[in-house]
LONU-738089 format. One record per residue (C-alpha): y, x, z. Coordinates in pm, whole numbers, padded with zeros to 5 digits, always signed. Layout:
N
YXZ
...
// end
This chain:
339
+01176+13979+05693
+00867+13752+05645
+00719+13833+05270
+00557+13448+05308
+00898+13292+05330
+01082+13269+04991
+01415+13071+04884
+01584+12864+05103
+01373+12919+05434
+01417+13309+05411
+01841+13262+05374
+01799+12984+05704
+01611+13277+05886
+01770+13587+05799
+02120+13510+05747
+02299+13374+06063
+02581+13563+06043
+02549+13811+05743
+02663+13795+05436
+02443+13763+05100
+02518+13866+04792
+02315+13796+04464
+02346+13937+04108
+02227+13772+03832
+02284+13820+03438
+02165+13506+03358
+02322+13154+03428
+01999+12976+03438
+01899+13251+03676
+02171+13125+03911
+02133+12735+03830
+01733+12793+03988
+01905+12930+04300
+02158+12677+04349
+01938+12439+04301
+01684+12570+04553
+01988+12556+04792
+02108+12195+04708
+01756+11996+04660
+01759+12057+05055
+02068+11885+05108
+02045+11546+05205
+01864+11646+05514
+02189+11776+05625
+02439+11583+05431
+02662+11646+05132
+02665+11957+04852
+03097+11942+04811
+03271+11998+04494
+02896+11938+04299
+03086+11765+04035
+03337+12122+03951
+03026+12281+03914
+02803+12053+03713
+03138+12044+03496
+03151+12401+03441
+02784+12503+03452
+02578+12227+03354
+02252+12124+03543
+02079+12130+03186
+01673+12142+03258
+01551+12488+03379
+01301+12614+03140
+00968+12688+03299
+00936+12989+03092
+01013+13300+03289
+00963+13526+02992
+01148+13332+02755
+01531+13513+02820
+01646+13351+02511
+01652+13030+02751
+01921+13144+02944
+02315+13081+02881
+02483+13384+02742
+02768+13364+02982
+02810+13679+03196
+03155+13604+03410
+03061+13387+03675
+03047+13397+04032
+02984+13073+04284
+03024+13111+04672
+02868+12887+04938
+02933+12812+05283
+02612+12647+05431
+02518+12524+05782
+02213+12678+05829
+02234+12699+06228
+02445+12423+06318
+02381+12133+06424
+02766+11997+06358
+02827+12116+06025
+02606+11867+05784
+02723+12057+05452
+02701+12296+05199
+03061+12379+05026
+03072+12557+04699
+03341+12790+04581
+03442+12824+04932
+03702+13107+05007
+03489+13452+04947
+03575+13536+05358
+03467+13189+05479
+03165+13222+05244
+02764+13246+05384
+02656+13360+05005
+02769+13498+04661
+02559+13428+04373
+02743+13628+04105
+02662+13801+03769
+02772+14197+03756
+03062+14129+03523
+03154+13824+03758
+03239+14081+04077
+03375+14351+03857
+03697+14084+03679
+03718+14036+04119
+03734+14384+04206
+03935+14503+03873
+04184+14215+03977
+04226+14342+04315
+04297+14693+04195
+04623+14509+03998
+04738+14281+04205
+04840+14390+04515
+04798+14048+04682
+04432+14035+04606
+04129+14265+04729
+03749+14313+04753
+03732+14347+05110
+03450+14051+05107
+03204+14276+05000
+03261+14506+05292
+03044+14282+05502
+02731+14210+05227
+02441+14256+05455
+02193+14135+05235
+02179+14272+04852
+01926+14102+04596
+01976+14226+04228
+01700+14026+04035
+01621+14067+03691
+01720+14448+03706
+01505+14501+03385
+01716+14255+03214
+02053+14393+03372
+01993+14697+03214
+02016+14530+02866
+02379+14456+02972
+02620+14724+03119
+02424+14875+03412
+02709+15071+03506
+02872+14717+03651
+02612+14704+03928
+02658+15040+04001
+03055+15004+04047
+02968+14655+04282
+02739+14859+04454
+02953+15161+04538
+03236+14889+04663
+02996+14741+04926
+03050+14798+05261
+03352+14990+05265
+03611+14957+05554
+03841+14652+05474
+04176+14692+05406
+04295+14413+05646
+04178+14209+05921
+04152+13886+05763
+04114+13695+06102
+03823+13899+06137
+03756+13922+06585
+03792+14291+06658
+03563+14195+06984
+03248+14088+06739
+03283+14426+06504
+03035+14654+06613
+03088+15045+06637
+02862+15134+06381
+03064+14919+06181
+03414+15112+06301
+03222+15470+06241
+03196+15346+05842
+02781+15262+05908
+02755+14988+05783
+02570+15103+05434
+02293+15261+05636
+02212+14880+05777
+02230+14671+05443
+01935+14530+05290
+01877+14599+04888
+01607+14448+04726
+01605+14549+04360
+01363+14331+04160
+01245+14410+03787
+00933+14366+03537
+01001+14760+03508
+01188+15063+03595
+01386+15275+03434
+01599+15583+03547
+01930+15397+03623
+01717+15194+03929
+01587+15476+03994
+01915+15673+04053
+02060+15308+04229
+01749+15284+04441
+01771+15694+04563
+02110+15698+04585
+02271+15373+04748
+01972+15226+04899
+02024+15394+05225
+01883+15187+05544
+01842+15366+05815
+01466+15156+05822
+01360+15386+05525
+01262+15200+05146
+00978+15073+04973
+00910+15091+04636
+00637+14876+04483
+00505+14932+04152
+00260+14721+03915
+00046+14885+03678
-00040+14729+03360
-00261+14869+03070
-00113+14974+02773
-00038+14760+02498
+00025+15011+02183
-00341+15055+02095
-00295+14676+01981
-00021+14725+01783
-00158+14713+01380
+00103+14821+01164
+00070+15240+01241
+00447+15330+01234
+00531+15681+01205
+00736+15792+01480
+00939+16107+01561
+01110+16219+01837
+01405+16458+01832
+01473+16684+02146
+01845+16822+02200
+01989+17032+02459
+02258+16970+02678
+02383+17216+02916
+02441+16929+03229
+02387+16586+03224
+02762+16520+03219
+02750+16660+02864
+02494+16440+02765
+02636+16177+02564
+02864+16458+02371
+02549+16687+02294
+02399+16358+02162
+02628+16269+01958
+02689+16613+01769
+02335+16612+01755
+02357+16285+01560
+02644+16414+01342
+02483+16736+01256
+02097+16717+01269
+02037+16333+01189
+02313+16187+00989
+02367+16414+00711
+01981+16343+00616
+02061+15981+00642
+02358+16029+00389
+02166+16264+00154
+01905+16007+00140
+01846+15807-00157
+01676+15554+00006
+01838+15283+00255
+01733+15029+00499
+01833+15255+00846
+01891+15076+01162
+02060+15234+01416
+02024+15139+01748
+02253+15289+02081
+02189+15198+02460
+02557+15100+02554
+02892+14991+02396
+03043+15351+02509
+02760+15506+02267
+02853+15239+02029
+03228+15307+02006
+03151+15669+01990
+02919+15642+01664
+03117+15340+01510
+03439+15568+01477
+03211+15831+01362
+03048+15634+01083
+03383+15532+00987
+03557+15872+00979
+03273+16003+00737
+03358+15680+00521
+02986+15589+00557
+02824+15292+00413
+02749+15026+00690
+02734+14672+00871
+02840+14652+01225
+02682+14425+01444
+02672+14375+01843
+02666+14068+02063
+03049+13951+02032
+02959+13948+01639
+03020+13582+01481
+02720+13447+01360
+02861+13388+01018
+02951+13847+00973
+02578+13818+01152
+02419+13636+00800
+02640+13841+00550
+02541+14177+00730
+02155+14083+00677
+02220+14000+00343
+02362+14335+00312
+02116+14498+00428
+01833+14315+00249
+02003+14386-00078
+02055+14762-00029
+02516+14662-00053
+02446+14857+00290
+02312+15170+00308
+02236+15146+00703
+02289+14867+00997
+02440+14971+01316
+02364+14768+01622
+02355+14737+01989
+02040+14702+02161
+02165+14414+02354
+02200+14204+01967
+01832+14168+01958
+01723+14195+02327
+01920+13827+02345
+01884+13684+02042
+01585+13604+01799
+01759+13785+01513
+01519+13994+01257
+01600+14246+01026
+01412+14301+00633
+01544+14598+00432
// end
């Protein structure tokens, strides 16, 4: 793969007959790929069924601002499929929401692939037997992703590349045997992009990123930025044990229950946030927090903005003792807490 070919040329080089998937959180993430795919159209012809997606997505003006996230549409079930004609000189088109096995590429969010695949699992009828044949994995944005549920990607990922459960016109005569010997893993491409890492890409990259070519991992170094920071915060860190990591999340939360909340309840002063990594975490503590008939506002990302308003209120005034949030709440919105 040439590193000096990007967008559109790199797809016309690289896929001729595989299969491309990309995941995306953000619909304005998508609506710059698509659109790096359609501005090339009229040399070939027409971009069918334009109008469906314009409809549903909206070409709306992509920001320039990279680092401004709050710029992107807080959709996160969406998938769009195109057939191109990248090597032919009959076809003249590009055809969105093709049929996934007649499709060239899937530009999908996590959540998009996982309603497919959790469908599938239903339904008899249906199955995820398209993304036996993904050749070519981009997950962009990972840093963002993991501000969502990370464990989507990883339940795509595990799904790739699996032997199909029927033949779906597939010719037998064009499947290679590394294919047939359930290889086909050990020749996909992943490229995992992200401002920084963390331990789930880790895991993904040492764990599913198998090619037989080897892997690359490319990291930028940046100077720290917390000498800057003026207002000196005191900060402690509590350790707990936990005798595997499958235990984790219980040893954490009896930790919480026995070490930290009980000093948060005997407290006479208020204004505690409580932040948790993932909506499993946040279930876990919610019915906790409720069961000890604890004095709090809940808030996440499917709050209305209206409970949003009162709960700050709350908070500000002391009604509230604490405020229990998801991290995703503030990663995507430009909501600020004073208590």
């Amino acid at each position: 793969m040439d590193p000096n070919k990007i967008g559109l040329d790199l797809v016309k080089e690289e896929l001729n007959e595989d299969l491309f998937c990309g995941l995306y959180h953000y619909l304005r993430d998508m609506l710059k790929v698509m659109l790096g795919f359609t501005r090339h159209a009229p040399a070939w012809g027409n971009v069918a069924h334009m109008d469906r997606f314009n409809a549903e997505f909206g070409m709306r003006k992509v920001e320039e601002d990279d680092e401004n996230f709050d710029t992107g549409h807080q959709i996160d079930r969406w998938a769009v499929l195109l057939r191109n004609a990248f090597h032919s000189n009959t076809r003249r088109s590009i055809k969105l929401y093709s049929n996934f096995y007649s499709s060239d590429v899937i530009v999908a969010s996590p959540l998009g692939l996982i309603t497919k695949i959790a469908e599938a699992e239903v339904e008899k009828e249906k199955d995820f037997d398209y993304l036996s044949s993904i050749e070519v994995l981009v997950i962009d944005h990972a840093d963002v992703i993991t501000m969502q549920n990370w464990s989507h990607v990883n339940t795509v990922v595990e799904h790739m590349n699996r032997m199909p459960s029927k033949q779906h016109g597939t010719d037998v005569m064009r499947v290679k045997q590394w294919y047939l010997d359930g290889h086909a893993r050990f020749y996909r491409q992943t490229i995992l992009l992200g401002s920084f890492l963390t331990p789930d890409m880790n895991a993904l990259f040492n764990r599913v990123c198998v090619n037989y070519e080897g892997k690359v991992k490319l990291i930028s170094k940046h100077k720290g930025l917390l000498h800057k920071v003026l207002l000196q915060v005191c900060q402690v860190y509590h350790r707990f044990e936990a005798s595997s990591v499958v235990d984790v999340d219980d040893a954490r939360l009896e930790y919480f229950s026995k070490k930290v909340f009980p000093k948060i309840k005997d407290s006479l002063e208020g204004g505690t946030m409580i932040f948790t990594s993932s909506y499993f975490e946040f279930v876990r503590i919610r019915n906790f927090l409720k069961s000890q008939n604890a004095s709090f506002c809940l808030l996440s990302e499917y709050t209305k903005q209206s409970d949003v308003s009162r709960s700050r209120l709350w908070f500000l005034k002391a009604e509230e003792r604490s405020c229990f949030t998801l991290k995703e709440l503030i990663f995507t919105t430009d909501i600020r807490f004073v208590g």
